[in-house]
C-alpha positions as a Markdown table, in Angstrom:
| # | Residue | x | y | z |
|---|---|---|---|---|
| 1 | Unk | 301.6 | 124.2 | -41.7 |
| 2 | Unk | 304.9 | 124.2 | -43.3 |
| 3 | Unk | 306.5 | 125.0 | -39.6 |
| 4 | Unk | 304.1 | 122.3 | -38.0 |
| 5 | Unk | 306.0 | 119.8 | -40.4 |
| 6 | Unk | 309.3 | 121.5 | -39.5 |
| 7 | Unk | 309.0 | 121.0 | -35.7 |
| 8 | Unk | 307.4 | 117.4 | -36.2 |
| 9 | Unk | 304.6 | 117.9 | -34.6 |
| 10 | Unk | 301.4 | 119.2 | -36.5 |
| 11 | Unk | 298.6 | 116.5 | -35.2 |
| 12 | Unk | 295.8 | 118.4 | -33.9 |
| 13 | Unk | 295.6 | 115.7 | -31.3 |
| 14 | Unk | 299.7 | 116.3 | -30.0 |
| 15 | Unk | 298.3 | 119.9 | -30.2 |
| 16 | Unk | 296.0 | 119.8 | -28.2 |
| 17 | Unk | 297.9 | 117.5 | -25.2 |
| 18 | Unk | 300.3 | 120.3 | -25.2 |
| 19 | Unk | 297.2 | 122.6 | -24.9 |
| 20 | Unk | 296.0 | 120.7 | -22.0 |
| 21 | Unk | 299.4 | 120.7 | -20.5 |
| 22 | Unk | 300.4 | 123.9 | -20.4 |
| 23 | Unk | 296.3 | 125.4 | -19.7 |
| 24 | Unk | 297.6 | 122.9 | -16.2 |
| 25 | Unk | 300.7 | 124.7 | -15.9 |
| 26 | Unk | 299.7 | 128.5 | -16.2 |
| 27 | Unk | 296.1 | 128.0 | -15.4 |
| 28 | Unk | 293.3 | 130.1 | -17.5 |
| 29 | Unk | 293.4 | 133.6 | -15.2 |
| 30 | Unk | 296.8 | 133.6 | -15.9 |
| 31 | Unk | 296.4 | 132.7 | -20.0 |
| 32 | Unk | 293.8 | 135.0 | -20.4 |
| 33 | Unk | 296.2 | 138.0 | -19.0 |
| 34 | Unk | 299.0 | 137.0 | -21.0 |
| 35 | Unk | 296.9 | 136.7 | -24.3 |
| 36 | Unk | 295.9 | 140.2 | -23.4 |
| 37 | Unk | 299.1 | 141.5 | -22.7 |
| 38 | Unk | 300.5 | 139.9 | -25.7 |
| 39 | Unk | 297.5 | 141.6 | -27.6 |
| 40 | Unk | 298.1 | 144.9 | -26.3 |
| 41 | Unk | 301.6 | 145.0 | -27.1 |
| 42 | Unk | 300.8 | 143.6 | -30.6 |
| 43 | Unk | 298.4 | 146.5 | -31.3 |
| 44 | Unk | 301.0 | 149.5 | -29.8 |
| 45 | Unk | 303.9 | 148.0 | -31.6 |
| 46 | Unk | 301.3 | 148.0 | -35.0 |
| 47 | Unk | 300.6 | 152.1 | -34.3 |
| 48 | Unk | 303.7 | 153.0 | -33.8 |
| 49 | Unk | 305.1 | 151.2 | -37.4 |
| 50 | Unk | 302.0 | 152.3 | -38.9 |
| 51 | Unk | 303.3 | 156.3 | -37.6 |
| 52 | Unk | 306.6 | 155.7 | -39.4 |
| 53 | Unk | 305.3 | 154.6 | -42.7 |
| 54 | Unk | 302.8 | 157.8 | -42.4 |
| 55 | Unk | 305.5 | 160.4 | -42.3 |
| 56 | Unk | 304.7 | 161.6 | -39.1 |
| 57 | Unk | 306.9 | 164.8 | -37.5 |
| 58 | Unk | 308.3 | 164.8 | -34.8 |
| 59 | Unk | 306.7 | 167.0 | -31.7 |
| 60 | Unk | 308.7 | 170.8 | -32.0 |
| 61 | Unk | 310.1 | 170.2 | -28.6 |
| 62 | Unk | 311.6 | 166.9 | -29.6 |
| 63 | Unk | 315.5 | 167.0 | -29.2 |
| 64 | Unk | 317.4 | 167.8 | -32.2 |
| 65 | Unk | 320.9 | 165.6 | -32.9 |
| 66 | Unk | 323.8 | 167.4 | -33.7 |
| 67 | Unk | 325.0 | 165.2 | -36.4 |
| 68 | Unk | 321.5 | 165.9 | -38.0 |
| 69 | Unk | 321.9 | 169.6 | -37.7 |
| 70 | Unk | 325.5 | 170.8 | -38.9 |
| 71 | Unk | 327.3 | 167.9 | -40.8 |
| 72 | Unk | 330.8 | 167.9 | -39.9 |
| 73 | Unk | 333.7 | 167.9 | -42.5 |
| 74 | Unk | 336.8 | 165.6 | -41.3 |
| 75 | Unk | 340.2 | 166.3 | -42.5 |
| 76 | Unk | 342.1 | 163.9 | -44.5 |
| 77 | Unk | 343.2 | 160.7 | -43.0 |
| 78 | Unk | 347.2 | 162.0 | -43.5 |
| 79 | Unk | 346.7 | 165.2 | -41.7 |
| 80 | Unk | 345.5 | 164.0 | -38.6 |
| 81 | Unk | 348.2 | 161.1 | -38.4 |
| 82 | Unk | 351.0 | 163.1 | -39.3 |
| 83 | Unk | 353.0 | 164.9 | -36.8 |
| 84 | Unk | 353.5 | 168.1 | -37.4 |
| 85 | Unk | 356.9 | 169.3 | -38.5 |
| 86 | Unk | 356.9 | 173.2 | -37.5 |
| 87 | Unk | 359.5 | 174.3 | -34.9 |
């Protein structure tokens, strides 16, 4: 309740005027799909988070980076700046 406080509103009875107002706005059919939408996209954002934190590999025919594959050495800073001085 400390973020009802916060916003300054936390009456159940200002709650439930803005309930009223915006159930007259949206209208139920079109609460109820976004509560379902909103659930569904809770619940595959949840499985996929719950797949990272379970180690899970990724498929064989998934793409490998190159960066992952073959580090790359880089040459020092002075070599690639300077010009070169053979003629």
């Amino acid at each position: 309740m400390i973020f009802a406080n916060i916003m300054g509103f936390g009456n159940p009875v200002e709650i439930a005027i803005i309930g009223g107002i915006v159930l007259l706005l949206f209208g139920g059919s079109k609460l109820a799909g976004f509560g379902k939408s909103l659930g569904e996209g809770l619940k595959e954002f949840k499985k996929a988070t719950k797949d990272l934190h379970d180690g899970e590999t990724p498929p064989a025919d998934a793409p490998v980076l190159a960066s992952a594959a073959a580090p790359q050495t880089l040459e020092s800073p002075a070599a690639a700046v300077a010009p070169s001085t053979k003629e």
